[in-house]
N, C-alpha and C positions, 0 to 999 in steps of 0.2 A: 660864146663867152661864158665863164664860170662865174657863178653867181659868190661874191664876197658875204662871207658870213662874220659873226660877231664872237667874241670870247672876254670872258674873264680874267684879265691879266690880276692872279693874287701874289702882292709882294707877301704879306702877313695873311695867310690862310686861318690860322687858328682865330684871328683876332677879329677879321671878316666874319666869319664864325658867330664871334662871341657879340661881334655886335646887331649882328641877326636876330641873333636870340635874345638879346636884353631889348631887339627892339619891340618883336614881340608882346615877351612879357607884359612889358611896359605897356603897350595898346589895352593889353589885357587887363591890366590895374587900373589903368584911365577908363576902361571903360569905352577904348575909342576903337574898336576893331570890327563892327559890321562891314562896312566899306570894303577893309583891306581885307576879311577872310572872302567876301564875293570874289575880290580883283586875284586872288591868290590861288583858288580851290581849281584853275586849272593845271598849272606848277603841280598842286600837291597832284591832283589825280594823275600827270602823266609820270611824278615820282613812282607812285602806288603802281602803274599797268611796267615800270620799269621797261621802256620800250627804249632803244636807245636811239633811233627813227624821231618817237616820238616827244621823248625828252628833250629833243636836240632842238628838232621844231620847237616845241613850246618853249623855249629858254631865248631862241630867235625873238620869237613876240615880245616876249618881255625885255628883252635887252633892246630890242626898236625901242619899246613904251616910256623905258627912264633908262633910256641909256645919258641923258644929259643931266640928270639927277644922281646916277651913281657918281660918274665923272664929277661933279661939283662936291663928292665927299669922299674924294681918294684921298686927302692931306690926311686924312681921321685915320680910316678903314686902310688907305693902300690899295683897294680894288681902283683899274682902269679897263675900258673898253677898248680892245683892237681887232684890226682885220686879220683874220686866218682864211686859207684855203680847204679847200676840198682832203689835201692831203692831212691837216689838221684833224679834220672830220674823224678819219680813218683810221686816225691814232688816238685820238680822248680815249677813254674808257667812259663807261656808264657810270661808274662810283663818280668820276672830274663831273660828269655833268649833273648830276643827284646833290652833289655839294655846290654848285653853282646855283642851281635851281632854289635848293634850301637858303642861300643868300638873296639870293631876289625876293624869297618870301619876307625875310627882313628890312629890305628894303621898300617892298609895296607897305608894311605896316606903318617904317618911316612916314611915309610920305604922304598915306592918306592920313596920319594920325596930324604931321605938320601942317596938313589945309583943314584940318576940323577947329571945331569951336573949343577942344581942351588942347587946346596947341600948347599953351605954356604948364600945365599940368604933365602933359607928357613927355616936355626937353627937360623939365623936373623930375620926374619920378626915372626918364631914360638917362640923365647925369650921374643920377641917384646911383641905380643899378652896376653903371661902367666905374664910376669911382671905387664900390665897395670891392667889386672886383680883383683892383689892385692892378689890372692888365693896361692901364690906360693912365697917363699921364695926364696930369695936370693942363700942360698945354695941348696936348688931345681934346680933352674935355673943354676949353676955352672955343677951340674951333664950331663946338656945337652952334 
């Protein structure tokens, strides 16, 4: 039996993106990022050996880890989690998984920064960031 694997369904690719990156930032302003660079630095290194074996696995783990936390901010972001095959596999390119991968890193900062002790410092400084933006609507920003 073939083993079902996991993917990134991106409806708004640039926007998943941008909100990776303002989530980032944002940990990095609060000050709230030990945690999520631990939980992240294997993502980045299999980015860095750009293995596409090995990218593909590590992007596995993490999409196990919070795949029920992406899922719960697809209204915002637009990413969802589905089933692909094997023949899936065969087709990504290593760039589709590097930019998936780089999203998840956004998302581990989300989420360990949402269970820390500057939780409301950080949906503040990350509203902050997505607002000035301009990319992100009002009612976007309300979902936060």
């Amino acid at each position: 039996m073939e083993e079902t694997r996991q993917e990134l369904q991106i409806r708004y690719e640039e926007k998943a993106l941008k909100v990776a990156e303002f989530a980032k930032k944002a940990a990095e302003m609060t000050h709230t990022v030990y945690t999520a660079k631990q939980k992240s630095q294997k993502a980045l290194d299999a980015i860095r050996i750009h293995d596409k074996v090995v990218m593909w696995n590590t992007l596995q783990e993490y999409l196990q880890e919070y795949s029920n936390f992406i899922n719960s901010t697809s209204l915002i972001t637009g990413l969802r989690l589905y089933k692909v095959d094997h023949r899936f596999y065969e087709q990504v390119t290593v760039e589709d998984i590097e930019k998936q991968l780089c999203i998840v890193v956004g998302y581990i900062y989300v989420r360990e920064a949402a269970g820390s002790a500057a939780k409301a410092t950080f949906k503040s400084c990350l509203k902050s960031l997505m607002k000035k933006s301009g990319e992100f609507t009002d009612a976007d920003l309300a979902l936060l």
